[in-house]
C-alpha positions in Angstrom: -15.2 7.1 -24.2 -12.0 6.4 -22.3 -12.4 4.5 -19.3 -10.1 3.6 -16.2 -8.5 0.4 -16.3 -7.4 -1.4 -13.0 -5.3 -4.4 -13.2 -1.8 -6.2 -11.5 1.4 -4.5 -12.4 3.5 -6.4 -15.8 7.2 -6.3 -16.5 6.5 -3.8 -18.9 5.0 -1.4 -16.3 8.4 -0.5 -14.2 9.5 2.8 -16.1 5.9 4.5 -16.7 5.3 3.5 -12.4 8.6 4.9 -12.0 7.7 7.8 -13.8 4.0 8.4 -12.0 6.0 7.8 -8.3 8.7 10.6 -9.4 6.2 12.6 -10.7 3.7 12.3 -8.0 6.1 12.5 -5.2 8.7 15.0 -7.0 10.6 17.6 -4.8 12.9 20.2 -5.5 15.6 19.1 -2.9 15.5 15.4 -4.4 16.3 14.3 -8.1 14.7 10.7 -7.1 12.5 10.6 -4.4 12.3 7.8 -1.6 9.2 6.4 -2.8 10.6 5.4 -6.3 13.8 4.2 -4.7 11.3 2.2 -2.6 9.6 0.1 -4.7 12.6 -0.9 -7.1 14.4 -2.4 -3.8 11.0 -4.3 -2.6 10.2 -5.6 -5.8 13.8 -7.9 -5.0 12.6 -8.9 -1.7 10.0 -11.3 -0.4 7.8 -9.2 0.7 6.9 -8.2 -3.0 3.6 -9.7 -4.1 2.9 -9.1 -7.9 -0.5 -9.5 -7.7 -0.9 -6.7 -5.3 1.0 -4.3 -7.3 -2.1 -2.4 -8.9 -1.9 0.0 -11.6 -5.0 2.4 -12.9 -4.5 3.1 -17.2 -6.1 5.7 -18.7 -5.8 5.9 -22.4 -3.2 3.3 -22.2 -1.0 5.2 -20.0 -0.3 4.4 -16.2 -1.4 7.0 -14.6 -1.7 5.3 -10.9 0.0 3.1 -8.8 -1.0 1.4 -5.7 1.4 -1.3 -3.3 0.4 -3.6 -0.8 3.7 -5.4 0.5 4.3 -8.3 2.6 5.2 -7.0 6.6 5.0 -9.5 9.7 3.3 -8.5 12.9 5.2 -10.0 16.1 2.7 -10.8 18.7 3.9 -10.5 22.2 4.2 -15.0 22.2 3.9 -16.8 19.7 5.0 -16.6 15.5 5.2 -13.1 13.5 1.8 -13.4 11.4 2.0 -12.2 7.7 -0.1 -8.6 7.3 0.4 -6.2 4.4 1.4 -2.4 4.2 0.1 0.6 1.7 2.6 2.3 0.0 3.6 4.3 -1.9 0.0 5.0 -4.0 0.6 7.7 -6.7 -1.1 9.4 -9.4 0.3 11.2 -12.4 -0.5 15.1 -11.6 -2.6 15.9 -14.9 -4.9 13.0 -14.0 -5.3 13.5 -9.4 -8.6 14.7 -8.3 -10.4 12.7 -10.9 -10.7 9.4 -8.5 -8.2 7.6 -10.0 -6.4 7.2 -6.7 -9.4 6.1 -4.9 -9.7 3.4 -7.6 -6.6 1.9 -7.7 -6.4 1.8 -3.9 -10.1 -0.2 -4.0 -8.6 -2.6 -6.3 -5.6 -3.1 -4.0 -7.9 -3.9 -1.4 -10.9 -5.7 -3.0 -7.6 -8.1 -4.4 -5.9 -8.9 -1.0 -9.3 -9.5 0.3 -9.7 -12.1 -2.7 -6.7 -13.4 -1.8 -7.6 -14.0 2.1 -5.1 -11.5 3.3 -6.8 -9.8 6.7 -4.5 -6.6 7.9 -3.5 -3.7 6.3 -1.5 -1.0 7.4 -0.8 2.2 6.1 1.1 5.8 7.1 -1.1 8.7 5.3 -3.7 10.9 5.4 -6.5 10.1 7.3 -9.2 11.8 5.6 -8.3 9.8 2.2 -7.5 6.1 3.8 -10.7 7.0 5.8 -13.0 6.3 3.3 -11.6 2.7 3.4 -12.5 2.0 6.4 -8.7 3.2 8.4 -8.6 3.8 11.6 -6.2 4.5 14.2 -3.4 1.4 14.0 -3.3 1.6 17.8 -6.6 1.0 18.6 -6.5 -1.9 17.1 -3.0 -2.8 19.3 -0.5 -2.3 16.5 3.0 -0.5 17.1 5.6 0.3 14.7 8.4 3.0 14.0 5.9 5.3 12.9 3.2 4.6 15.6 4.5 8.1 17.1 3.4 10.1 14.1 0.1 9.5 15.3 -3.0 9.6 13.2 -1.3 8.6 10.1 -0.1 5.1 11.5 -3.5 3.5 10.4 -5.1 0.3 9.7 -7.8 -1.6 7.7 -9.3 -5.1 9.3 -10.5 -6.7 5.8 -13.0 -9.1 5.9 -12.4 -12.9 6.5 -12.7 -15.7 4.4 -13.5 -18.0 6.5 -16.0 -17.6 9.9 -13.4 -19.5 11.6 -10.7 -17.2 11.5 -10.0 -15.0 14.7 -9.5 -11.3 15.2 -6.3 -10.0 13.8 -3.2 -10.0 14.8 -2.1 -7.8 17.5 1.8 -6.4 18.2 4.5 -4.9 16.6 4.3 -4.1 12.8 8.0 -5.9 11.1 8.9 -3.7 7.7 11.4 -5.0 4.9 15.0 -3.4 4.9 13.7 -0.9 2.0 11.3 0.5 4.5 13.9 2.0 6.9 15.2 4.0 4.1 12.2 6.2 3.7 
């Protein structure tokens, strides 16, 4: 029996992710859409964090594709405090509707959560980032270039790791250059 494999993105993993996002995300008035152009110019910034590159294998194919990235939220005093943005997540189209993007998005966020992160933000469908827990980014006092979109400006509180830390950071969400090209 084939089973779904979860795991960080490798080297080796750049032209079959390239191939799910354009897939995925594919568009007749486009030859490459944003989202592949997207992750090629993060993964040269500092806001790329390998270990929260997640891929899902079937059958020894990548077959989804899920990015947390490194943003800054600017309080209004005081230091931008790291927090961490969805996107893109992708599945190859013979393989969607199986739960392969609900896995590889758990695995994104069960690993930032290992690794002590504590905000996530995300612009997508509600009913699907819902399921994690989302909610309404404003709610939780979080602005941002898309925060006018509505409903799909979202955010995720993940657990802390210590009972000493405090409640998340509140302000404007900072994205990498690549970001303002999508």
């Amino acid at each position: 029996m084939t089973t779904l494999r979860l795991r960080p993105e490798d080297p080796a993993d750049s032209g079959p992710v390239r191939r799910v996002l354009a897939a995925a995300f594919a568009r007749p008035d486009v030859t490459t859409p944003p989202e592949v152009v997207l992750v090629d110019e993060l993964r040269g910034t500092d806001a790329w964090l390998p270990e929260l590159a997640m891929v899902a294998e079937y059958g020894g194919e990548v077959v989804g594709y899920a990015l947390l990235t490194r943003v800054r939220v600017r309080p209004d005093r005081g230091a931008a405090v790291p927090a961490l943005a969805f996107g893109p997540v992708a599945v190859a189209p013979h393989r969607q509707r199986v739960g392969h993007g609900t896995a590889v998005v758990q695995a994104a966020l069960d690993a930032a959560t290992e690794l002590g992160e504590r905000l996530v933000v995300v612009l997508g469908d509600p009913a699907f980032y819902r399921r994690f827990g989302f909610g309404p980014a404003g709610d939780l006092g979080l602005t941002s270039p898309w925060a006018g979109l509505g409903e799909p400006w979202q955010a995720l509180v993940l657990p802390p790791s210590t009972s000493e830390e405090g409640a998340p950071p509140r302000g404007e969400v900072l994205f990498p250059a690549p970001w303002s090209r999508v």
